[in-house]
mmCIF file of the N, C-alpha and C atoms, coordinates in Angstrom:
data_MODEL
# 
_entry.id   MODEL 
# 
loop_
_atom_site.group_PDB 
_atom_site.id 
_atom_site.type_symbol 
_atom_site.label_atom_id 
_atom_site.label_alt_id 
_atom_site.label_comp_id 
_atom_site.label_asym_id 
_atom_site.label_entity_id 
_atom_site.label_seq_id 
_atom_site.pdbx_PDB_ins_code 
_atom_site.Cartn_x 
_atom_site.Cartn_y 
_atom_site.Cartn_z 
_atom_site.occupancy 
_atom_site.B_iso_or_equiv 
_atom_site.pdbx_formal_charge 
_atom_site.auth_seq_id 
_atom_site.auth_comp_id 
_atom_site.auth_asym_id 
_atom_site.auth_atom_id 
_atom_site.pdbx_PDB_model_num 
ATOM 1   N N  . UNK A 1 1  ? -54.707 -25.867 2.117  1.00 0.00 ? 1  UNK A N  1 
ATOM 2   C CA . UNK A 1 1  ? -54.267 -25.330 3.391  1.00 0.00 ? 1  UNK A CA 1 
ATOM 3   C C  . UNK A 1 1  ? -53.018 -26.090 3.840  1.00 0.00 ? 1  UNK A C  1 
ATOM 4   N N  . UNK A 1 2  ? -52.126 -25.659 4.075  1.00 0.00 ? 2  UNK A N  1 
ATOM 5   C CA . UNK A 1 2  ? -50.694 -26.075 4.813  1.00 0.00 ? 2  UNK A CA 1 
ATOM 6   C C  . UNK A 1 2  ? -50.989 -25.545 6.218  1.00 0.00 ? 2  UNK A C  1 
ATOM 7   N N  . UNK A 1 3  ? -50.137 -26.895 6.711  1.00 0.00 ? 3  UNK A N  1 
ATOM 8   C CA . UNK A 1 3  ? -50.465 -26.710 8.482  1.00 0.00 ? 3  UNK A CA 1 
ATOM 9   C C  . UNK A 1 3  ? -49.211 -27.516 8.783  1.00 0.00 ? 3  UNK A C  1 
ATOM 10  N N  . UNK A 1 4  ? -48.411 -26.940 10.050 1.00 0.00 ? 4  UNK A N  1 
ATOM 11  C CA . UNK A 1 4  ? -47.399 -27.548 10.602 1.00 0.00 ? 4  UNK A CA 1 
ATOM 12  C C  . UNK A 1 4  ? -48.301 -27.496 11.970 1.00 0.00 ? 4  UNK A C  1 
ATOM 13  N N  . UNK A 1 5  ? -48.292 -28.882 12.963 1.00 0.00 ? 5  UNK A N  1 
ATOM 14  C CA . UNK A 1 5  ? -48.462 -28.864 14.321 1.00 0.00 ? 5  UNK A CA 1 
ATOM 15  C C  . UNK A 1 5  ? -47.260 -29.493 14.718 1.00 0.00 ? 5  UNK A C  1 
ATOM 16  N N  . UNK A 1 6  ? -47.181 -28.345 16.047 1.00 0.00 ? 6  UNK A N  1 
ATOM 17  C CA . UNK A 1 6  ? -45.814 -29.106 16.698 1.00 0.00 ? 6  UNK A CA 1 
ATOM 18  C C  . UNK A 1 6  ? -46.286 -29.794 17.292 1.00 0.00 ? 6  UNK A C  1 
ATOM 19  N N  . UNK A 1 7  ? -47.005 -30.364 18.070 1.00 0.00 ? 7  UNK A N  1 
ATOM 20  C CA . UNK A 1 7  ? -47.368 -31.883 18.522 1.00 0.00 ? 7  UNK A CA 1 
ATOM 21  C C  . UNK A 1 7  ? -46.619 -32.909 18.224 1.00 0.00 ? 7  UNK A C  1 
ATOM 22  N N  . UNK A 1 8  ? -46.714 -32.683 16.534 1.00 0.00 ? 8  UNK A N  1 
ATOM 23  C CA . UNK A 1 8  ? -46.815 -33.980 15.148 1.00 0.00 ? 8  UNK A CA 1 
ATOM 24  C C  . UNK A 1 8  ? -45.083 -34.193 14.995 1.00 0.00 ? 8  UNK A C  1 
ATOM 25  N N  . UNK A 1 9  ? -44.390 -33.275 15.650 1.00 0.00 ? 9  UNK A N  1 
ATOM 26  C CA . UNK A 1 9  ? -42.921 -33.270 15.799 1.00 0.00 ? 9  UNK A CA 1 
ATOM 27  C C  . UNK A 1 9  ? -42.348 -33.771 17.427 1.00 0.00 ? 9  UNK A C  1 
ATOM 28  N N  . UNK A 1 10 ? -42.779 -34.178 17.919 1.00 0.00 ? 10 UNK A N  1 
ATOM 29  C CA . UNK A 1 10 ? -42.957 -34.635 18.949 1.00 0.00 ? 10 UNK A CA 1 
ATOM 30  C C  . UNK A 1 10 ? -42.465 -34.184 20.421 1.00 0.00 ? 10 UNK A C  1 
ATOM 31  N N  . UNK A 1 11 ? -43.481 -33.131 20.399 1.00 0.00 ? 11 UNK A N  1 
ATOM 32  C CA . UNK A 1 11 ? -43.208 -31.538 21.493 1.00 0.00 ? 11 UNK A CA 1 
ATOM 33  C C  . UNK A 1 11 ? -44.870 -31.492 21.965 1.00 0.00 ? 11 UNK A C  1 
ATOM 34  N N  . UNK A 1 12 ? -44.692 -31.927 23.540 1.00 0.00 ? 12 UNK A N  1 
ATOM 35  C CA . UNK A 1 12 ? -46.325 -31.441 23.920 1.00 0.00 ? 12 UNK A CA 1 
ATOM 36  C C  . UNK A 1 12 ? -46.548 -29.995 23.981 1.00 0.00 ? 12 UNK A C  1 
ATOM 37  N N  . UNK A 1 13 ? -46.960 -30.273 22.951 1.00 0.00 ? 13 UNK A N  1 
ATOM 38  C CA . UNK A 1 13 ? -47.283 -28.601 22.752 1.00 0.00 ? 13 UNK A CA 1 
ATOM 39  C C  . UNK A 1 13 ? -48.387 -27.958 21.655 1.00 0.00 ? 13 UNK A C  1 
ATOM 40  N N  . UNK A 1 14 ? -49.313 -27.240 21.927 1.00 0.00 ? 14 UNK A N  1 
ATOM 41  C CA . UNK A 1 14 ? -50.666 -27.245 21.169 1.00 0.00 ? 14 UNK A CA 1 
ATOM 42  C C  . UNK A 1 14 ? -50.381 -26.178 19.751 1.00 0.00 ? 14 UNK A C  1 
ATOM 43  N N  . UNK A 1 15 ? -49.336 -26.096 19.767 1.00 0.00 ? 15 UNK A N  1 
ATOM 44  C CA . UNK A 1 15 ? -49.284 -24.896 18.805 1.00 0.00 ? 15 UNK A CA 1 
ATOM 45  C C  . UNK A 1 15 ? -48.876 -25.490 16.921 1.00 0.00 ? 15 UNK A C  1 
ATOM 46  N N  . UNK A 1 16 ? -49.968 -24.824 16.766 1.00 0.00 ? 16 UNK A N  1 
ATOM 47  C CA . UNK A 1 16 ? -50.539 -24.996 14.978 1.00 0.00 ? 16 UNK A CA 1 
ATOM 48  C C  . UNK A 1 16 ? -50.632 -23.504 14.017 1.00 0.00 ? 16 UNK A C  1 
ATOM 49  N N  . UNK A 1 17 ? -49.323 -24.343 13.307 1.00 0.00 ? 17 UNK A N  1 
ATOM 50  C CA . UNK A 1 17 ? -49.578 -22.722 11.875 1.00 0.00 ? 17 UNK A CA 1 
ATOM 51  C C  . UNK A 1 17 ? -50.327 -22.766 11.128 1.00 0.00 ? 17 UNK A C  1 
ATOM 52  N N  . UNK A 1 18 ? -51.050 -22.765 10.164 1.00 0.00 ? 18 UNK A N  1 
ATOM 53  C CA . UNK A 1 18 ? -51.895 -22.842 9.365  1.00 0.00 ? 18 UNK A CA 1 
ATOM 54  C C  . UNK A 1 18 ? -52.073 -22.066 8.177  1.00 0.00 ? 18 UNK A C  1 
ATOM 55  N N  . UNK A 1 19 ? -52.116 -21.871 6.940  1.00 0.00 ? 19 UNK A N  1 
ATOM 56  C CA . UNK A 1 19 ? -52.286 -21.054 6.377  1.00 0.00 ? 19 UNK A CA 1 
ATOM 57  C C  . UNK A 1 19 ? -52.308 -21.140 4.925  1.00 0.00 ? 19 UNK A C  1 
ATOM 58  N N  . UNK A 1 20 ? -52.424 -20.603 3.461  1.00 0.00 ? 20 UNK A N  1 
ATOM 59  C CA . UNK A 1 20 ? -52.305 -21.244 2.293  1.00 0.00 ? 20 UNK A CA 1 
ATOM 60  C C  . UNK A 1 20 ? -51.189 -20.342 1.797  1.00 0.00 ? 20 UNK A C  1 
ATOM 61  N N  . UNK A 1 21 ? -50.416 -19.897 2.405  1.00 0.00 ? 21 UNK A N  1 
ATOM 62  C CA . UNK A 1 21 ? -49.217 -19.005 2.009  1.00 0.00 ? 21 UNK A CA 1 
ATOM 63  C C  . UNK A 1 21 ? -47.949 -20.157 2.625  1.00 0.00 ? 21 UNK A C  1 
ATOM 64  N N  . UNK A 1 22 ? -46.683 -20.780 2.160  1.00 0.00 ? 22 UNK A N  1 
ATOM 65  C CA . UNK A 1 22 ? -46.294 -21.795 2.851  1.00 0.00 ? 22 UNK A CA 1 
ATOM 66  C C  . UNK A 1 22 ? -45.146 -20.934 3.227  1.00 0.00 ? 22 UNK A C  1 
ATOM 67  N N  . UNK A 1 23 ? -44.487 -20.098 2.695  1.00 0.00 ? 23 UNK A N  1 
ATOM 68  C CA . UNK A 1 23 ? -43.959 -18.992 3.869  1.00 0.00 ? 23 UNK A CA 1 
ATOM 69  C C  . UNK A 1 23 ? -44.353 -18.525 5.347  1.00 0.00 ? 23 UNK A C  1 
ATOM 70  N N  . UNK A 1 24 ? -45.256 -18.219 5.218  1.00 0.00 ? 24 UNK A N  1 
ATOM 71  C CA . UNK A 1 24 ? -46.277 -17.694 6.327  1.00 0.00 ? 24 UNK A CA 1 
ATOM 72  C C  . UNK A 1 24 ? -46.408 -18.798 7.457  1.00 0.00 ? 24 UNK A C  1 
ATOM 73  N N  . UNK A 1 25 ? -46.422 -19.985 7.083  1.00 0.00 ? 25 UNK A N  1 
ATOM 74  C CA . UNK A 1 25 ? -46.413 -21.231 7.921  1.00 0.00 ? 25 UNK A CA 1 
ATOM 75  C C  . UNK A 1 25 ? -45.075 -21.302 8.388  1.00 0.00 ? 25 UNK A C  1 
ATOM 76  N N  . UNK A 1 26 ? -44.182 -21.564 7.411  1.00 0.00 ? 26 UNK A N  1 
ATOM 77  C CA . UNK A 1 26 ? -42.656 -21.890 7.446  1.00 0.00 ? 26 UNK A CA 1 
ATOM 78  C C  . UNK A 1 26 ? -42.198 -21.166 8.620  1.00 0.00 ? 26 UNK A C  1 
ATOM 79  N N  . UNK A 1 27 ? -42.168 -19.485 8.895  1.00 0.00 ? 27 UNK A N  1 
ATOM 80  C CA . UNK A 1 27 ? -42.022 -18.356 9.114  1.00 0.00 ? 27 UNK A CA 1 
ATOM 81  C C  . UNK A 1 27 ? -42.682 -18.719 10.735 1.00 0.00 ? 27 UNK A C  1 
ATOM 82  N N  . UNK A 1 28 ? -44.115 -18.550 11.044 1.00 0.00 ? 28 UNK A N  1 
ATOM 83  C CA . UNK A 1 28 ? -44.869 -18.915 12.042 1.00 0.00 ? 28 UNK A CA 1 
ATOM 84  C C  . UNK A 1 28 ? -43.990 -19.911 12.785 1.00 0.00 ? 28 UNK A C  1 
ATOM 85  N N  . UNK A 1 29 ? -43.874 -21.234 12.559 1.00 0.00 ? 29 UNK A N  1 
ATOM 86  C CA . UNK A 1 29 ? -43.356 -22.421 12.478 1.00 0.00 ? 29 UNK A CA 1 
ATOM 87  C C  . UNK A 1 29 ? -41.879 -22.246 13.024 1.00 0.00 ? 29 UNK A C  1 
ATOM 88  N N  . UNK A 1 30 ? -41.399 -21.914 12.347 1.00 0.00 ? 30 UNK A N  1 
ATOM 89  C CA . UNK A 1 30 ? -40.046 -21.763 12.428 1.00 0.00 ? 30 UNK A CA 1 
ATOM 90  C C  . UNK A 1 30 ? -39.902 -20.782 14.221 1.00 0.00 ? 30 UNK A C  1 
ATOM 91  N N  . UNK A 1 31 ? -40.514 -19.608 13.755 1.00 0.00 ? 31 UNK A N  1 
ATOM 92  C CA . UNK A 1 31 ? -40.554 -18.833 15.482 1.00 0.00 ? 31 UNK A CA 1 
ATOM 93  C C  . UNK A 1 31 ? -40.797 -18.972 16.417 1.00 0.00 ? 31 UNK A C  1 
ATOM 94  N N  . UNK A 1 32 ? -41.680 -19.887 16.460 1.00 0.00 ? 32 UNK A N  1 
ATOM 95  C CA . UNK A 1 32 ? -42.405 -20.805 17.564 1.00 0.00 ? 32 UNK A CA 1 
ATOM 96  C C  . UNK A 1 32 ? -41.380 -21.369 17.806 1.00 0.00 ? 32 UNK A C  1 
ATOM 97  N N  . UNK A 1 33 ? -41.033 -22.433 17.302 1.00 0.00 ? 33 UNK A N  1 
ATOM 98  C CA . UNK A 1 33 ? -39.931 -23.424 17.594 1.00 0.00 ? 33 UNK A CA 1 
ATOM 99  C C  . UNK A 1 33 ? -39.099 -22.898 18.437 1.00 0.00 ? 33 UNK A C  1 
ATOM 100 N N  . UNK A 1 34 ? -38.126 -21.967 17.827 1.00 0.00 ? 34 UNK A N  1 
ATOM 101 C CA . UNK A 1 34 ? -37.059 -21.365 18.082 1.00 0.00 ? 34 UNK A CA 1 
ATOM 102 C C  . UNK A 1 34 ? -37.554 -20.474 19.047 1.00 0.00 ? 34 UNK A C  1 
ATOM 103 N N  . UNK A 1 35 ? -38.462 -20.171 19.517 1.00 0.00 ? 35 UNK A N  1 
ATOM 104 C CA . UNK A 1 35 ? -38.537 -18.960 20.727 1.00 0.00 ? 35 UNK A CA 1 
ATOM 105 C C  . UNK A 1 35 ? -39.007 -20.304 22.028 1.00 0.00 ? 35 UNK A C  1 
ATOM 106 N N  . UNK A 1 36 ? -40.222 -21.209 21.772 1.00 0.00 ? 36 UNK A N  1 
ATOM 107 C CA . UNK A 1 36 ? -40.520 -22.249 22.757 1.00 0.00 ? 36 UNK A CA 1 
ATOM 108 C C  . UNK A 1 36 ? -39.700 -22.964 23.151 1.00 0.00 ? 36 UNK A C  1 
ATOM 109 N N  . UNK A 1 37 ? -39.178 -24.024 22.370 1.00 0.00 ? 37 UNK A N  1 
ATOM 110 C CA . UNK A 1 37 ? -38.227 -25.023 22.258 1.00 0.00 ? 37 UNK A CA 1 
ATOM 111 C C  . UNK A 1 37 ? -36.984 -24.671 21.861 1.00 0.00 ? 37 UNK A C  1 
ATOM 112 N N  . UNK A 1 38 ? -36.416 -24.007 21.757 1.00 0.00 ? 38 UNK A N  1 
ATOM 113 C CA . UNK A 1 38 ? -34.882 -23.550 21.856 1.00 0.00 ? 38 UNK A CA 1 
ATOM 114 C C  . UNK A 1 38 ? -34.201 -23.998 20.725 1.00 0.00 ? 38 UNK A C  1 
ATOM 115 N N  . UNK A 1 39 ? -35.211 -24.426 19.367 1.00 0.00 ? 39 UNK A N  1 
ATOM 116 C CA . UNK A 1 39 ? -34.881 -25.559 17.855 1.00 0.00 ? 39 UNK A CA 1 
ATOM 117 C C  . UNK A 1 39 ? -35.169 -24.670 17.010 1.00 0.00 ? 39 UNK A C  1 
ATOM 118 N N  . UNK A 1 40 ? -34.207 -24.030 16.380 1.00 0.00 ? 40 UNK A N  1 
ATOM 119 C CA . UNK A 1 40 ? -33.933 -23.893 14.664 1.00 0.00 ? 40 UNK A CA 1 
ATOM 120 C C  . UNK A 1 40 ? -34.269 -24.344 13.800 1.00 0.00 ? 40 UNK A C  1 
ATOM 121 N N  . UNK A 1 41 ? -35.081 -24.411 12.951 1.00 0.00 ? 41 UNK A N  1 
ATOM 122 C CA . UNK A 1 41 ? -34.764 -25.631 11.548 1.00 0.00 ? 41 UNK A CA 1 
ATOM 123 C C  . UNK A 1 41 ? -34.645 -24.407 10.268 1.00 0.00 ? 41 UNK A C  1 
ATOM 124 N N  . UNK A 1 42 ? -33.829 -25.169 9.206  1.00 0.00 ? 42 UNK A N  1 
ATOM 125 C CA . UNK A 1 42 ? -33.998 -24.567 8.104  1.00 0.00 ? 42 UNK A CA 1 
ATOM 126 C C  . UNK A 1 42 ? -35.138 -24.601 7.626  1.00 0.00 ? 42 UNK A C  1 
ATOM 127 N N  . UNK A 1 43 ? -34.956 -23.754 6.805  1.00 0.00 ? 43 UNK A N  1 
ATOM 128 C CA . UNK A 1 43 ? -36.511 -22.916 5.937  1.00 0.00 ? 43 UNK A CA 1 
ATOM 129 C C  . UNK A 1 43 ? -36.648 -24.828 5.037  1.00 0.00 ? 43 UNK A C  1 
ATOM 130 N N  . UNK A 1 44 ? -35.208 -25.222 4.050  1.00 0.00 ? 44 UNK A N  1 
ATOM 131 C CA . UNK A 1 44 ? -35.273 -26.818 3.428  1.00 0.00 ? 44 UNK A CA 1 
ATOM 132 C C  . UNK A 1 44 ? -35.734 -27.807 4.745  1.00 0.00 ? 44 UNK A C  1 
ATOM 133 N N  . UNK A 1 45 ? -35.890 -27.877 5.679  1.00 0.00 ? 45 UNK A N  1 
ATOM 134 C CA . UNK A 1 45 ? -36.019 -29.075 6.414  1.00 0.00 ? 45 UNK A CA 1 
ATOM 135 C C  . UNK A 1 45 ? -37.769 -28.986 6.670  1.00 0.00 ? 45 UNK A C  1 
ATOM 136 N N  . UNK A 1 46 ? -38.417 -27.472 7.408  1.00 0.00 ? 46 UNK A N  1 
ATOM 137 C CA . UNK A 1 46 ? -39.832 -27.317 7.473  1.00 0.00 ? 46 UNK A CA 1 
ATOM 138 C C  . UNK A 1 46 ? -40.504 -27.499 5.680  1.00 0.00 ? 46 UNK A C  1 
ATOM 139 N N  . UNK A 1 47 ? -39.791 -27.413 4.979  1.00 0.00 ? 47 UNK A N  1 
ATOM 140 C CA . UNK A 1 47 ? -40.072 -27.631 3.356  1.00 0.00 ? 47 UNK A CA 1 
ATOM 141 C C  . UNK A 1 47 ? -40.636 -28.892 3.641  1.00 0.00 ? 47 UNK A C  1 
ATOM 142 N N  . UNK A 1 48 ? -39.629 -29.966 4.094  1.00 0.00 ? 48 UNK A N  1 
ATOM 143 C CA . UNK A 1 48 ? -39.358 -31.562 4.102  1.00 0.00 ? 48 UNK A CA 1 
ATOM 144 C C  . UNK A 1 48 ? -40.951 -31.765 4.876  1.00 0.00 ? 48 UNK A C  1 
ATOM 145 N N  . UNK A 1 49 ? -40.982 -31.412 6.145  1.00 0.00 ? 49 UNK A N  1 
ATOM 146 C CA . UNK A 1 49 ? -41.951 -31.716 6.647  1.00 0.00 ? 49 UNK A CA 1 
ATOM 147 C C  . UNK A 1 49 ? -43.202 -31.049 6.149  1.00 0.00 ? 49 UNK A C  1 
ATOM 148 N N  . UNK A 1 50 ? -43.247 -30.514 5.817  1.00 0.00 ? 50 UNK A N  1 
ATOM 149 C CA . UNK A 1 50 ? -44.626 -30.153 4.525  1.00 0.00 ? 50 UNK A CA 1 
ATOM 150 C C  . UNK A 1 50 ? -44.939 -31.356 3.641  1.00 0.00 ? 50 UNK A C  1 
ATOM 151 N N  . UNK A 1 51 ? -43.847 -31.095 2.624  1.00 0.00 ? 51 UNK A N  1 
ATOM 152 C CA . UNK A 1 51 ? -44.153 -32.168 1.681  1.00 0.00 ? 51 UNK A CA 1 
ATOM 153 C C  . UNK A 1 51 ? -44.523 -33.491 2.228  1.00 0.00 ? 51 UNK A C  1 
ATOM 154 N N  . UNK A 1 52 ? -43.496 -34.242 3.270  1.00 0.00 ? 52 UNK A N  1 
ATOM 155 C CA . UNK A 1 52 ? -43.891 -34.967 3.687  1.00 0.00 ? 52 UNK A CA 1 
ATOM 156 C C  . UNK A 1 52 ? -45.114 -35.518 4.097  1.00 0.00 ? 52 UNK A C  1 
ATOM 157 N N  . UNK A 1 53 ? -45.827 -34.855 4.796  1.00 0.00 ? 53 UNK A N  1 
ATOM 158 C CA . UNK A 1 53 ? -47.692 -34.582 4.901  1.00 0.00 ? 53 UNK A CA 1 
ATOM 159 C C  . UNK A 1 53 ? -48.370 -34.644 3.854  1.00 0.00 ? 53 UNK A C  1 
ATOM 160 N N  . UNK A 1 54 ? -47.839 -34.093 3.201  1.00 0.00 ? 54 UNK A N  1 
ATOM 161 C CA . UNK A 1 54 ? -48.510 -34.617 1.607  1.00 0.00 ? 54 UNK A CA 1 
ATOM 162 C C  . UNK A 1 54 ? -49.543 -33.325 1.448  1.00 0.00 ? 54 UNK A C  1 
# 
């Protein structure tokens, strides 16, 4: 399971993608951001923070 929480990016904010498709997260992830918080990231940077998590 791949999961981005924006919390964990440091935004009070409860919102969690989840999913075993890492598009689908990326995608989720990415819209949230950019519609809540007014932040873009590339599709390579939400990559980064995946892997990163391990």
């Amino acid at each position: 399971m791949i999961k981005l929480v924006c919390r964990d990016y440091g935004f009070d904010c409860d919102f969690v993608s989840s999913a075993n498709d890492v598009e689908k997260v990326i995608t989720e992830y990415n819209t949230h951001s950019t519609e809540e918080h007014g932040i873009e990231y590339s599709k390579e940077a939400l990559m980064q923070f995946i892997i990163r998590k391990g």
